[in-house]
C-alpha positions as CSV (number, residue, x, y, z in Angstrom):
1,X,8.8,19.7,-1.2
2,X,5.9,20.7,1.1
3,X,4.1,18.7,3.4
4,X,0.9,19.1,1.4
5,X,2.4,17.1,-1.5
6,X,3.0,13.9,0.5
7,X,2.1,10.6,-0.4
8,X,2.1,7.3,0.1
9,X,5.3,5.8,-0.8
10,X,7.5,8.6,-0.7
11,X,10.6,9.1,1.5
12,X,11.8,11.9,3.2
13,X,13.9,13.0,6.0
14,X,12.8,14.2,9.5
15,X,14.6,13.9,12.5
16,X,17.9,12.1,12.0
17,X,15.7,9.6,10.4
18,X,14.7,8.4,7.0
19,X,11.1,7.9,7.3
20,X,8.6,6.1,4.0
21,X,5.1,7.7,4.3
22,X,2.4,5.0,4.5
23,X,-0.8,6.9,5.1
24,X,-1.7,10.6,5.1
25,X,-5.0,11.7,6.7
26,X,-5.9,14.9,5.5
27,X,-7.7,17.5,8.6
28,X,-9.7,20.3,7.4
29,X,-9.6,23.5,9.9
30,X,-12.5,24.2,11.7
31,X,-12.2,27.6,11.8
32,X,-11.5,29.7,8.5
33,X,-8.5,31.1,10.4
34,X,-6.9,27.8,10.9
35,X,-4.5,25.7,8.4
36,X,-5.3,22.3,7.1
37,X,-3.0,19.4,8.7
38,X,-1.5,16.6,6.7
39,X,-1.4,13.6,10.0
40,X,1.4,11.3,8.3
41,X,1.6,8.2,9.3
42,X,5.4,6.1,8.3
43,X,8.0,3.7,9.6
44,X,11.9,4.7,10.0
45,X,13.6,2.9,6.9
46,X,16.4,1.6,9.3
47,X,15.1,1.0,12.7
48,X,11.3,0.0,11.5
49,X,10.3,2.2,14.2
50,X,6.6,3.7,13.6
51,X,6.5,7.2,12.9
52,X,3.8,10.0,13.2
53,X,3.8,13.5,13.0
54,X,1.2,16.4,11.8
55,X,2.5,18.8,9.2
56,X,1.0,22.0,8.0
57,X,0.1,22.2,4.5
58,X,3.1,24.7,3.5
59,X,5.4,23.4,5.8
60,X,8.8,22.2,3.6
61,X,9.6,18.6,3.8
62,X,13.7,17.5,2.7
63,X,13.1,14.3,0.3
64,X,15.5,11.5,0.4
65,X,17.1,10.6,-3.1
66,X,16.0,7.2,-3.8
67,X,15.2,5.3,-7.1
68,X,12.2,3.4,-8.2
69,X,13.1,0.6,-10.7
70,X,10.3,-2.2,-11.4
71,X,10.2,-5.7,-9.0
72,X,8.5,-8.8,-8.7
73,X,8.4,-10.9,-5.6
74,X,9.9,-14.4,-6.1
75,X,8.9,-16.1,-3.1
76,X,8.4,-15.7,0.3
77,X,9.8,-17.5,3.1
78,X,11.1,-17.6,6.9
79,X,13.0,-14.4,6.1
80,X,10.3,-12.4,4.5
81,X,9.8,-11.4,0.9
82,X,12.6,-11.7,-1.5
83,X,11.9,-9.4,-4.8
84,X,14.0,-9.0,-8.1
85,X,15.1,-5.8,-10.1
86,X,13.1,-6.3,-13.8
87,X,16.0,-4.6,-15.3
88,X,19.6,-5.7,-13.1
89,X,18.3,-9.2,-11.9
90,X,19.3,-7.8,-8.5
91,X,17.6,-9.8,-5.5
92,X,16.4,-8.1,-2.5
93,X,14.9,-9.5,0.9
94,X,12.8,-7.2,3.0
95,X,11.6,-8.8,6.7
96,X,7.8,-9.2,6.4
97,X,7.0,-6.4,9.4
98,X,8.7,-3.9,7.1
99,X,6.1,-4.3,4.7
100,X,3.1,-5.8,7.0
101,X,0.5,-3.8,5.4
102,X,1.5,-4.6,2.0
103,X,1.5,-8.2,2.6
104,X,-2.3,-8.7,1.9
105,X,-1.9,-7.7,-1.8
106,X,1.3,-9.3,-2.2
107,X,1.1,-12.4,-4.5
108,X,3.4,-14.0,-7.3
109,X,3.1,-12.5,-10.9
110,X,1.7,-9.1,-9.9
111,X,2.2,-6.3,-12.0
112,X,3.4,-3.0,-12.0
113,X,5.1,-3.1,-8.1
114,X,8.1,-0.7,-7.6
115,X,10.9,-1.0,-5.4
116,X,12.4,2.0,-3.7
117,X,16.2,1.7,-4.0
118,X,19.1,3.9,-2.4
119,X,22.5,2.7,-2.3
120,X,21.7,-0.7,-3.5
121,X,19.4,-1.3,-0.5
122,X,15.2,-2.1,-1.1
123,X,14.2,0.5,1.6
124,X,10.3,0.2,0.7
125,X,8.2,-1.2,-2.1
126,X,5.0,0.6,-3.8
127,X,1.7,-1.1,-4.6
128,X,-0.1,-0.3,-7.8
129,X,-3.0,1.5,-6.8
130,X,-5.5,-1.4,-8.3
131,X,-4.8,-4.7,-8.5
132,X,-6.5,-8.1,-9.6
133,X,-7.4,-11.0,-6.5
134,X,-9.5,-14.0,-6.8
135,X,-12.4,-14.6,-4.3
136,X,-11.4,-17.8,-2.6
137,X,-14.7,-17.9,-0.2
138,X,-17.8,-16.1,0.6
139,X,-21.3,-16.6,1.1
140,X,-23.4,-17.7,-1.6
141,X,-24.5,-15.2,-4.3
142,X,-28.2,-13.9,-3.7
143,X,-30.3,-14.3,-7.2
144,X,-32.5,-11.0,-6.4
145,X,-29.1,-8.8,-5.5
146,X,-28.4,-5.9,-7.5
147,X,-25.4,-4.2,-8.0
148,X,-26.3,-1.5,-5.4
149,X,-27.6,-3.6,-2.2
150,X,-25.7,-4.7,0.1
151,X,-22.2,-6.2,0.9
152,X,-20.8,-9.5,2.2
153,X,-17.0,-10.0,3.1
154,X,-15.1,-12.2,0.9
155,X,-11.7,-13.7,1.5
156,X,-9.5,-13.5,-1.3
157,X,-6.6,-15.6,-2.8
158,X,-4.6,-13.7,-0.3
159,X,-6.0,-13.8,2.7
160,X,-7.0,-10.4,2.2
161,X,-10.8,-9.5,3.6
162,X,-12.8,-7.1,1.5
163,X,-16.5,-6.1,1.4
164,X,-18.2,-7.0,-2.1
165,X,-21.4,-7.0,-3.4
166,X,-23.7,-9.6,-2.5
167,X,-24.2,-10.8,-6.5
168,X,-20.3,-12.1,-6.1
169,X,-19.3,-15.6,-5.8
170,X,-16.2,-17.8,-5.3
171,X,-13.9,-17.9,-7.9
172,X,-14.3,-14.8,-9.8
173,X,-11.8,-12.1,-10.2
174,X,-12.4,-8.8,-9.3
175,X,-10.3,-5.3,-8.4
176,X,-9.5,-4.4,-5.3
177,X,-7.5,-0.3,-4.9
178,X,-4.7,-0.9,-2.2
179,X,-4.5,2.9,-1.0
180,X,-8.1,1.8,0.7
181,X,-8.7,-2.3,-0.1
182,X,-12.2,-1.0,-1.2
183,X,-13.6,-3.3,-3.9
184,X,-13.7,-1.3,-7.3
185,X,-15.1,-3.5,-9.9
186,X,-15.1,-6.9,-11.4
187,X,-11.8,-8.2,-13.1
């Protein structure tokens, strides 16, 4: 695989170490001479260690063989998450730092999460790229607003922070994309 197909989620192998991408930053050269760089941004499956490393575009990466199968979280507790296989019933607990930037999304009943499985071991788990979160507080909603003025923060169901539109108010649903935790729409 090369280094310009990476993506959030994925797992591959670099330096003795299994490492699960969880942001690429694209650079365009500044010069037409020069080659774009994929910055990638991860965490070593085992050690938790952070990871980050530029890539050239054509520059072969060696993929990990791993398994996505669907999950749900059960619960979470002093240990971290604990998540169930939709098919085997299998439970899994991953240690909340392994999965700290996920956490803000995370809530009971979501839909469409994968786990990333290899030798019966949750290395990683993957986000659908929109989800649905309830505004929980905010300021009041502004009568004259339209949908193109400005933003306010609004705190979410949770904990999660996002900038909405200034027409929203507490208690109504709306979509949130978890590669950026822009808002998208309403629910």
């Amino acid at each position: 695989m090369k280094a310009n197909e990476l993506k959030r989620g994925i797992i591959f192998r670099a330096d003795n170490q299994n490492i699960v991408v969880k942001h690429v930053h694209v650079q365009s050269p500044s010069s037409r001479s020069g080659s774009t760089l994929y910055k990638v941004k991860g965490q070593d499956v085992v050690s938790k260690q952070k990871y980050e490393r530029s890539f050239k575009g054509d520059e072969s990466v060696e993929l990990v063989d791993i398994s996505r199968s669907g999950i749900q979280l059960l619960y979470r507790d002093a240990d971290g998450c604990t998540f169930m296989d939709n098919e085997t019933y299998e439970q899994y607990t991953l240690d909340e730092a392994s999965i700290e930037e996920e956490l803000p999304y995370l809530y009971e009943g979501i839909e469409g999460m994968l786990g990333l499985i290899s030798n019966g071991v949750l290395l990683a788990i993957e986000l659908p790229t929109i989800i649905v979160l309830e505004i929980i507080e905010c300021a009041p909603a502004m009568k004259a607003a339209s949908s193109s003025a400005r933003t306010k923060p609004a705190t979410m169901s949770t904990g999660l922070v996002v900038q909405v539109p200034e027409y929203l108010t507490p208690g109504e649903k709306i979509k949130i994309n978890t590669d950026s935790g822009d808002f998208v729409s309403r629910a």
